[in-house]
N, CA and C atoms as a LAMMPS dump frame, in Angstrom:
ITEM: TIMESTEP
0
ITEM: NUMBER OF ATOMS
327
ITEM: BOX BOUNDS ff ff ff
-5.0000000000000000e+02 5.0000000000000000e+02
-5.0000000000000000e+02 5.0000000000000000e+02
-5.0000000000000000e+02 5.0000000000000000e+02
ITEM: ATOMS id mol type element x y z
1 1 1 N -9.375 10.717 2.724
2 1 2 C -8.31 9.859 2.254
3 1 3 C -6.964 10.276 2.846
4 2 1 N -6.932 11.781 3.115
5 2 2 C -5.69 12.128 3.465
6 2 3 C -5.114 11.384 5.458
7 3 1 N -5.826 11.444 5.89
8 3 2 C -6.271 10.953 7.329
9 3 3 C -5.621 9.277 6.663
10 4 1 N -6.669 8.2 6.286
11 4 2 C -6.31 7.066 5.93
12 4 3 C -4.859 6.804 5.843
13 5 1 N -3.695 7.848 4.451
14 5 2 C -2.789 7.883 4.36
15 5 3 C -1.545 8.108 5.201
16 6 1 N -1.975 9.193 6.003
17 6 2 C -1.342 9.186 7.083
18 6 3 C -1.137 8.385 8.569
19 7 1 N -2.595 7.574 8.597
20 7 2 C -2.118 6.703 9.206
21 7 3 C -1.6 5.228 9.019
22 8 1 N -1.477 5.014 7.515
23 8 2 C -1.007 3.76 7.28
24 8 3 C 0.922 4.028 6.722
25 9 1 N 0.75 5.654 7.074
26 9 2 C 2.6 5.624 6.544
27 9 3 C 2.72 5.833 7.873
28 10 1 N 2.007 6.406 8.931
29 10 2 C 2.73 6.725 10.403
30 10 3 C 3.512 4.835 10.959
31 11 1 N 2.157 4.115 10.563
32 11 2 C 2.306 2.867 10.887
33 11 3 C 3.065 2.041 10.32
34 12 1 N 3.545 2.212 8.936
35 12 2 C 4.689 1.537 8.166
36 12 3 C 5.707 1.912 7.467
37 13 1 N 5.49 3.004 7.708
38 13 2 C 6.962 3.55 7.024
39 13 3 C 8.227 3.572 8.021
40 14 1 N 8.092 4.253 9.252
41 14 2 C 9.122 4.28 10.671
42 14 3 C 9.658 2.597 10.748
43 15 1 N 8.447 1.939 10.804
44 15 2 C 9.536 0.351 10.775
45 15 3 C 9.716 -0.199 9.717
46 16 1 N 9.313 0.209 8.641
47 16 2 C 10.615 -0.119 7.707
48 16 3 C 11.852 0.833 7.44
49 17 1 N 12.187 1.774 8.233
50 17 2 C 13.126 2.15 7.866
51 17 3 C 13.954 1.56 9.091
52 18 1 N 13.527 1.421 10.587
53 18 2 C 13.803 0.229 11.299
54 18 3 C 14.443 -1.385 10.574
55 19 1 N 13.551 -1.96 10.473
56 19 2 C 13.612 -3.312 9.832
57 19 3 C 14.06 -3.241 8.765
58 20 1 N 14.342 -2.232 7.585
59 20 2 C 14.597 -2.765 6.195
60 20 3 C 15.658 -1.797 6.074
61 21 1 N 15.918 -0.52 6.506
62 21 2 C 16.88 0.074 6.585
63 21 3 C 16.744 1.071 5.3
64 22 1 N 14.998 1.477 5.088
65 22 2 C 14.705 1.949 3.747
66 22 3 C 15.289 3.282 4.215
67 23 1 N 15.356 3.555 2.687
68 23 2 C 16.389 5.109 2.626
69 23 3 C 15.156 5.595 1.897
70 24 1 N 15.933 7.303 2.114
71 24 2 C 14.855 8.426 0.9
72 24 3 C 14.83 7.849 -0.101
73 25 1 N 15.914 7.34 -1.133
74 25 2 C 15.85 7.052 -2.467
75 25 3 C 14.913 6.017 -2.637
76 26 1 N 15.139 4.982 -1.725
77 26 2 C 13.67 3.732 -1.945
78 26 3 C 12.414 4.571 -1.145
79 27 1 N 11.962 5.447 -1.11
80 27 2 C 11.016 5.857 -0.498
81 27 3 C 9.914 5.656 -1.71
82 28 1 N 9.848 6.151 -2.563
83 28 2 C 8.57 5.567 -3.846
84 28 3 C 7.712 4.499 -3.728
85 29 1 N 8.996 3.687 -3.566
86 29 2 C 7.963 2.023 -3.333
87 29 3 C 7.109 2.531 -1.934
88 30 1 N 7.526 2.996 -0.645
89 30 2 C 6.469 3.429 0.057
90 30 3 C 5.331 3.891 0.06
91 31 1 N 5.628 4.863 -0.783
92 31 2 C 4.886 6.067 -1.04
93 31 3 C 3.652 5.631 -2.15
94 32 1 N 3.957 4.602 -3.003
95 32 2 C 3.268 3.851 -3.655
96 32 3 C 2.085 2.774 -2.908
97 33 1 N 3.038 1.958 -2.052
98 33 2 C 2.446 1.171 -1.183
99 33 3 C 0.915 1.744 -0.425
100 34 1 N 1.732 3.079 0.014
101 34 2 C 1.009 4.023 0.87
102 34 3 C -0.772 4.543 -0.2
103 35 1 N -0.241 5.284 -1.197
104 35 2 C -1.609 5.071 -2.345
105 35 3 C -2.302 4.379 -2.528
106 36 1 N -1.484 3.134 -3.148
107 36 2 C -2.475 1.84 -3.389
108 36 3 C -3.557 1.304 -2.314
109 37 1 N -2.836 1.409 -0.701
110 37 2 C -4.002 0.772 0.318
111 37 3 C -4.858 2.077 0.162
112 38 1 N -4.078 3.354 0.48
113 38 2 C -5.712 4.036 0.515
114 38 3 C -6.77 3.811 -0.287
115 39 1 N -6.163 3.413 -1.488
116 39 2 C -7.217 3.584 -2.983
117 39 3 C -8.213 2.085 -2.828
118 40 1 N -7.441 0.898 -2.46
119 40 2 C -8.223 -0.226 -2.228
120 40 3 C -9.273 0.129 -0.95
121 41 1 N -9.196 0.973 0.368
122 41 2 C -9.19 0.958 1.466
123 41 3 C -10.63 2.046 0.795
124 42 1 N -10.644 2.849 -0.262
125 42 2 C -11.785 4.059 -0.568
126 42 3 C -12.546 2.924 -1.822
127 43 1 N -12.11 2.256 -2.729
128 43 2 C -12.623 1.304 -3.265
129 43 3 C -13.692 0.645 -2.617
130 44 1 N -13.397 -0.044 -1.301
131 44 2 C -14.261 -1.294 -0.7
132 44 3 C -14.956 -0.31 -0.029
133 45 1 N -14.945 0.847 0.39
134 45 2 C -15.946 1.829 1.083
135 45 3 C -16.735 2.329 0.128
136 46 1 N -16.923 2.553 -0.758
137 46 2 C -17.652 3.166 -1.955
138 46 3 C -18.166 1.589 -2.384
139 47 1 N -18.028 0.572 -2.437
140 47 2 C -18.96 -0.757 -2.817
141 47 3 C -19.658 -0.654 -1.613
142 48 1 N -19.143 -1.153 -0.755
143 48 2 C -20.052 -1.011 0.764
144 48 3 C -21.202 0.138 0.791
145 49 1 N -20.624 0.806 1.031
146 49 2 C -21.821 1.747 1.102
147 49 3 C -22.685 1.469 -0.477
148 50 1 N -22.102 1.384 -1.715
149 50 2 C -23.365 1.398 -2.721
150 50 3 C -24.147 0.277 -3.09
151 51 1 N -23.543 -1.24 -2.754
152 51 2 C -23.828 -2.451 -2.664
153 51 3 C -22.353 -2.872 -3.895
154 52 1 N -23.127 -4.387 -4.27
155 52 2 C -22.7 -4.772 -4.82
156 52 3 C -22.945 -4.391 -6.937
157 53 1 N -24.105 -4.122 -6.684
158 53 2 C -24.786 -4.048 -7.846
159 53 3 C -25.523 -2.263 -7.745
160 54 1 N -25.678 -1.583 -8.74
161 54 2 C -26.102 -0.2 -9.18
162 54 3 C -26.916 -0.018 -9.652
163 55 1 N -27.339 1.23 -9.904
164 55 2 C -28.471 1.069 -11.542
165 55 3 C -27.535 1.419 -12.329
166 56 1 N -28.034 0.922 -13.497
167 56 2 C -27.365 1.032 -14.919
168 56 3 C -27.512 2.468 -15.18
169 57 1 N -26.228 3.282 -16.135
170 57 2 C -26.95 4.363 -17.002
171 57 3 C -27.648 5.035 -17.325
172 58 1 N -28.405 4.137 -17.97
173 58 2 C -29.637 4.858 -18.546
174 58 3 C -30.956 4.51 -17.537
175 59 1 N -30.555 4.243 -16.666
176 59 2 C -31.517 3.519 -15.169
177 59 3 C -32.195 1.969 -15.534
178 60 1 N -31.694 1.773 -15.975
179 60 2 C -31.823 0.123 -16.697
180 60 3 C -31.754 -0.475 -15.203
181 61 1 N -32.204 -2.068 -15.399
182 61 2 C -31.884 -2.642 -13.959
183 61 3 C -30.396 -2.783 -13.529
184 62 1 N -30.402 -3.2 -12.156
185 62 2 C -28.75 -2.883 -11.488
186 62 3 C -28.088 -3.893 -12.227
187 63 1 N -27.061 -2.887 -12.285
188 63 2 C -25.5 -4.034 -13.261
189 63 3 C -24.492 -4.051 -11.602
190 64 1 N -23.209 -4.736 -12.076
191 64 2 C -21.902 -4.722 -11.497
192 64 3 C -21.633 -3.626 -11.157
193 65 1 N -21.415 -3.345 -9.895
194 65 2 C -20.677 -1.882 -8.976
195 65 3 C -19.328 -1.879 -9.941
196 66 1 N -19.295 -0.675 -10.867
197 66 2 C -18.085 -0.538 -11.485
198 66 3 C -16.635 -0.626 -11.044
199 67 1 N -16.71 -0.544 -9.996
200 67 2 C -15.386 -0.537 -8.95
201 67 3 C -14.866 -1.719 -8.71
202 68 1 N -16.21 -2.849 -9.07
203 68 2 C -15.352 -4.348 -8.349
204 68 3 C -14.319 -4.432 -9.629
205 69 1 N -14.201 -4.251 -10.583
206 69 2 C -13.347 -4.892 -11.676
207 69 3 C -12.084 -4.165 -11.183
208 70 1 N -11.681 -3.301 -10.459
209 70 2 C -10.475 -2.304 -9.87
210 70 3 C -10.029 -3.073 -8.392
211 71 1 N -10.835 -3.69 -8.158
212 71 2 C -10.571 -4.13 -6.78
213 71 3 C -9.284 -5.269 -6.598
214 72 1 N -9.262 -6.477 -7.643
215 72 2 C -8.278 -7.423 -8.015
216 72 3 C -7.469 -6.98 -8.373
217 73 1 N -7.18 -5.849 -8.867
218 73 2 C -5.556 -4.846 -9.59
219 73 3 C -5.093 -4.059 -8.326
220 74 1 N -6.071 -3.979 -8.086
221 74 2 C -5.721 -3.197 -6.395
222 74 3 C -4.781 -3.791 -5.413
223 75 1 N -5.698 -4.825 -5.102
224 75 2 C -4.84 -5.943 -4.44
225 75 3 C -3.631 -6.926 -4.661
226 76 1 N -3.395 -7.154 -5.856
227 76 2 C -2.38 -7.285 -6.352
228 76 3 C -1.14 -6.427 -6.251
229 77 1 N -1.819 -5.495 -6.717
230 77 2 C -0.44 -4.054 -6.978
231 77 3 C -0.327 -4.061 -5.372
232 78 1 N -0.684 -3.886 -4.801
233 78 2 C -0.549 -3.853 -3.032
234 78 3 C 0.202 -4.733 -2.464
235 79 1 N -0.003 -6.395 -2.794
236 79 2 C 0.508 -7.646 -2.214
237 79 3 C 2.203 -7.662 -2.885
238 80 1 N 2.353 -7.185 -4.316
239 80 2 C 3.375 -6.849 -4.734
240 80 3 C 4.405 -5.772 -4.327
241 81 1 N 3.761 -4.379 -3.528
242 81 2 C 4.388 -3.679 -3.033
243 81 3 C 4.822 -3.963 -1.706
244 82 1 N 3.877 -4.814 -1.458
245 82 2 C 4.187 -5.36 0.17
246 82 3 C 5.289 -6.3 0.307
247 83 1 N 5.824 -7.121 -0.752
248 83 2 C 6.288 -7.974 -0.716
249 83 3 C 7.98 -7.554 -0.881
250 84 1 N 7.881 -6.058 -2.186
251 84 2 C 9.303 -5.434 -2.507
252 84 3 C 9.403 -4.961 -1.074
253 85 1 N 8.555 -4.518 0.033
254 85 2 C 8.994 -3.463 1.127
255 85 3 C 9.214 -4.412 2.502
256 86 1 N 9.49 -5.6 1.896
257 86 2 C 9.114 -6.97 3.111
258 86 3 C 8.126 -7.025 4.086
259 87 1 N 7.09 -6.565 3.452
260 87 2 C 5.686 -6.648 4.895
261 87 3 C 4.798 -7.699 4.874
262 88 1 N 5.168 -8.662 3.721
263 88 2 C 4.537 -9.841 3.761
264 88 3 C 5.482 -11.104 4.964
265 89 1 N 4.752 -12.353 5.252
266 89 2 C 5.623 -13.037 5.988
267 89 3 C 6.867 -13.435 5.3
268 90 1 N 6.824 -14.406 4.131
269 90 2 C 7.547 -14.825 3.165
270 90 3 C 8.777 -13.75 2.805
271 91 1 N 8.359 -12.839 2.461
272 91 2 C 9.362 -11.453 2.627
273 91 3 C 10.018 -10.795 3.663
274 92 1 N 9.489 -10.795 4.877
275 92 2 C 9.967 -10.425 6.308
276 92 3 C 11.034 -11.665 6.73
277 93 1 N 11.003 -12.723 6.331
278 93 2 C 11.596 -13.832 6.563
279 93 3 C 13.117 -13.983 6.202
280 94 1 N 13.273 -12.874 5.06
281 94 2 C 14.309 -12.653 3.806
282 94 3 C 15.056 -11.282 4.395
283 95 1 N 14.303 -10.173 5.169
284 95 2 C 15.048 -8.778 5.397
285 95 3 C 16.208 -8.809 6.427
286 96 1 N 17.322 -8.263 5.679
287 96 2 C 18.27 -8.533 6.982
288 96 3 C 18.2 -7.186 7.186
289 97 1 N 18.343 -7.147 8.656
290 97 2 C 18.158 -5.497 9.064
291 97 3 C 19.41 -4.964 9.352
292 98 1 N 19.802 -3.648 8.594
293 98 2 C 20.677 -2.949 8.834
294 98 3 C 21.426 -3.156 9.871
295 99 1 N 23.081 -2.723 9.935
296 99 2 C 24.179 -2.973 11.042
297 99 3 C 23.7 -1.694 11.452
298 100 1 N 23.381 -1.722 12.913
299 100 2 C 23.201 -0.407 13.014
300 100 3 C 24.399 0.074 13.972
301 101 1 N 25.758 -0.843 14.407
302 101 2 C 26.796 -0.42 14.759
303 101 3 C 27.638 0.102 13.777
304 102 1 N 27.39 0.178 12.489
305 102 2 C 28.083 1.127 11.613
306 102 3 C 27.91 2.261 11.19
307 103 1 N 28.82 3.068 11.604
308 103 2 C 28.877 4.7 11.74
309 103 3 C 28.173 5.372 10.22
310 104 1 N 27.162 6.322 10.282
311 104 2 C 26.407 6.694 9.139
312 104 3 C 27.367 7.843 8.831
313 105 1 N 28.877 7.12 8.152
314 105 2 C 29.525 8.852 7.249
315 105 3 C 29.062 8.631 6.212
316 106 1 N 29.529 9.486 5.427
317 106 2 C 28.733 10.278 4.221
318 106 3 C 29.958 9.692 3.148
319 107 1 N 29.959 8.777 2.429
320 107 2 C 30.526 8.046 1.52
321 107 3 C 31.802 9.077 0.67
322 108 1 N 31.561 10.402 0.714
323 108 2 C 32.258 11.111 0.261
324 108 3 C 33.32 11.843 1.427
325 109 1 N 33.668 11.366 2.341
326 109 2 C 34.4 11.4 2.952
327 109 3 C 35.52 11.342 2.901
């Protein structure tokens, strides 16, 4: 998982701080963003590999892969983080990107 994570912040975190002009302090919502795909991304690999359906418990016949009911909260919480960090289209459409001809002093100047 750690591998996964790192390559989906190598890949989206640098341009949004490009494109959205994210700072340390909004870094959470990233860092969130960044969790949630791994967790959907280890979710659909653990159905895949076990199927759709399991044995039950007590070895009863196969029920529902416990994981699909996590999978729709997954994706949600994801499409929602994607959307606060503008990586959806609808949202990318909306980001104005930082002046980057304005000098970065330190407000306490």
């Amino acid at each position: 998982m750690r591998a996964d994570a790192a390559d989906i912040w190598s890949r989206t975190v640098p341009a949004l701080v490009v494109s959205a002009g994210l700072t340390d302090t909004q870094s959470l919502a990233a860092v969130e963003y960044v969790m949630t795909a791994v967790q959907l991304r280890e979710v659909n690999r653990q159905i895949s590999a076990d199927g759709f359906t399991v044995p039950g418990a007590r070895g009863e016949s196969k029920v529902r892969h416990p994981l699909l009911s996590s999978v729709p909260q997954l994706r949600m919480a994801l499409i929602r983080l994607a959307g606060e960090l503008g990586l959806t289209p609808s949202a990318a459409a909306k980001l104005v990107a930082p002046d980057s001809s304005e000098e970065d002093d330190d407000i306490w100047d």
